[in-house]
VOPAGU-2260 file (C-alpha; in pm, 1 decimal, decimal comma):
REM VOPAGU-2260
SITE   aa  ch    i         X         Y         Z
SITE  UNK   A    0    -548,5    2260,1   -5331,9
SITE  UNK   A    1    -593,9    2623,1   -5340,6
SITE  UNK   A    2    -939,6    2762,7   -5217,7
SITE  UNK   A    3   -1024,9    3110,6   -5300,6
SITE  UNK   A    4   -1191,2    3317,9   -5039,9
SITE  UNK   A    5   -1509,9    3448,4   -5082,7
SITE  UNK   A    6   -1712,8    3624,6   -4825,6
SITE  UNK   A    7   -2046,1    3538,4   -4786,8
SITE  UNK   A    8   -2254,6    3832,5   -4929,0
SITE  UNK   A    9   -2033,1    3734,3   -5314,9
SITE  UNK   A   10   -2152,3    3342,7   -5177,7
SITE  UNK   A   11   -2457,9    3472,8   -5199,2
SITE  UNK   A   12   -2478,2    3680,5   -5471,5
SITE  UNK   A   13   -2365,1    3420,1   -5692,1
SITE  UNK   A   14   -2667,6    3180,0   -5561,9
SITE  UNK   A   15   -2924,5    3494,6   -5531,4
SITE  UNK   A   16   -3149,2    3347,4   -5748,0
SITE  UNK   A   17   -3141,5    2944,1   -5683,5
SITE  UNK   A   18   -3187,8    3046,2   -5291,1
SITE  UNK   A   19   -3492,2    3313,5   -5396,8
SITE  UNK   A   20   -3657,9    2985,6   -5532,2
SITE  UNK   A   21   -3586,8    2753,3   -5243,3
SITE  UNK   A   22   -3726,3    3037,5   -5059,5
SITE  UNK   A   23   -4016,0    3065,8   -5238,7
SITE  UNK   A   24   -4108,9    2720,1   -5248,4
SITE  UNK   A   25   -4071,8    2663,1   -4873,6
SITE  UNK   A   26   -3679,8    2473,1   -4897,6
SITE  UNK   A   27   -3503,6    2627,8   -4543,8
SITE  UNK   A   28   -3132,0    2606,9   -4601,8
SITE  UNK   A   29   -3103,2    2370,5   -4272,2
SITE  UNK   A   30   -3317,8    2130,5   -4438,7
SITE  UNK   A   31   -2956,0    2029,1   -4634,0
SITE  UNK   A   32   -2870,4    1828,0   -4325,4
SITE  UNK   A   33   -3128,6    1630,1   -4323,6
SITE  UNK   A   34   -3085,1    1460,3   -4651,0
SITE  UNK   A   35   -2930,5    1154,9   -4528,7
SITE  UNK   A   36   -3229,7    1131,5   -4277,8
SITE  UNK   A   37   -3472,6    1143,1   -4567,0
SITE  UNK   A   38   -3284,8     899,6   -4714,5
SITE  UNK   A   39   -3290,0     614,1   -4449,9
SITE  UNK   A   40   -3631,1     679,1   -4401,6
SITE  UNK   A   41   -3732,6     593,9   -4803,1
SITE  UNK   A   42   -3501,2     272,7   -4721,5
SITE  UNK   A   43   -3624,0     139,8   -4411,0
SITE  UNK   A   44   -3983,1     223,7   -4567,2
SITE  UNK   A   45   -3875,5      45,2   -4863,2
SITE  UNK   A   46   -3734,5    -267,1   -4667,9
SITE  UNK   A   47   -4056,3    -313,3   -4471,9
SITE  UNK   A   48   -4019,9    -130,4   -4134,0
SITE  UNK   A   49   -4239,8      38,0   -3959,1
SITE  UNK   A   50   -4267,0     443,7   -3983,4
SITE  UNK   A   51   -4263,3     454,3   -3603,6
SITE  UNK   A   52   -3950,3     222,3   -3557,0
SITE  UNK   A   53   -3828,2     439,5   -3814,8
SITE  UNK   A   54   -3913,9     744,1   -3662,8
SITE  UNK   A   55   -3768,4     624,3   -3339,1
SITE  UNK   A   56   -3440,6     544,4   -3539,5
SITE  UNK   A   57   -3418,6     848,0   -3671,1
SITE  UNK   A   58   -3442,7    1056,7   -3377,3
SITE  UNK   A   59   -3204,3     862,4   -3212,0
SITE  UNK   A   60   -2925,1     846,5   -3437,7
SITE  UNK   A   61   -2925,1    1225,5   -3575,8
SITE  UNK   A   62   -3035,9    1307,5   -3186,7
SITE  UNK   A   63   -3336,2    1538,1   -3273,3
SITE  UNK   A   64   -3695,9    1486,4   -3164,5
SITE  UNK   A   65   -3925,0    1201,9   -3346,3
SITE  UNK   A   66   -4134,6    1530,2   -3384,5
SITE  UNK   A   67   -3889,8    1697,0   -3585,6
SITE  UNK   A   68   -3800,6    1333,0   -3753,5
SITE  UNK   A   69   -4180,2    1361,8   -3866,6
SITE  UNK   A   70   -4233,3    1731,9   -3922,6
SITE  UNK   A   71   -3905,1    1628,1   -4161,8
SITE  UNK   A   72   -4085,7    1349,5   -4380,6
SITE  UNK   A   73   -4366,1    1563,3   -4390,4
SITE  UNK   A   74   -4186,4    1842,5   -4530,1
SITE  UNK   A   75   -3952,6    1652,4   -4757,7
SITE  UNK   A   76   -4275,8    1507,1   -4914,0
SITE  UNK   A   77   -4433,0    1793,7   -4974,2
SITE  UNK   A   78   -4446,4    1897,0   -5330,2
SITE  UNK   A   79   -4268,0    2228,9   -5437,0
SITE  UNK   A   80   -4558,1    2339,9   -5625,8
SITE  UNK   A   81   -4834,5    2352,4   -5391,0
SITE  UNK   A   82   -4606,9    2574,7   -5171,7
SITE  UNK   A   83   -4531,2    2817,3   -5451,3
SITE  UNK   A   84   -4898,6    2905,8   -5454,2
């Protein structure tokens, strides 16, 4: 497979605008590794658990604090358009 190289001001040139908006609207670019967290959270809700098993869970497995797990769910919940206000 042949990659071609970019540096990163053309990487973000390219996404200027989309990352303006995520900007704008509160998304922080680390907030992509969470996703998966995010996402086993709306399951374990789903399947019954408990938000502070969860929580606990959480924190363990992606080894960050259940404050960040929280401050997380929080965010991730949060809808776009009050923070664009």
């Amino acid at each position: 497979m042949n990659f071609v190289r970019m540096t990163i001001i053309e990487i973000l040139n390219l996404n200027k605008d989309l990352l303006k908006t995520f900007q704008k609207v509160g998304i922080r670019l680390d907030d992509v590794q969470y996703i998966d967290l995010y996402n086993e959270y709306r399951k374990m809700v789903a399947d019954g658990e408990k938000v502070s098993y969860i929580v606990a869970t959480l924190a363990t497995k992606y080894d960050i604090s259940e404050r960040k797990v929280y401050d997380l769910i929080r965010r991730f919940k949060t809808d776009c358009n009050l923070l664009a206000v």
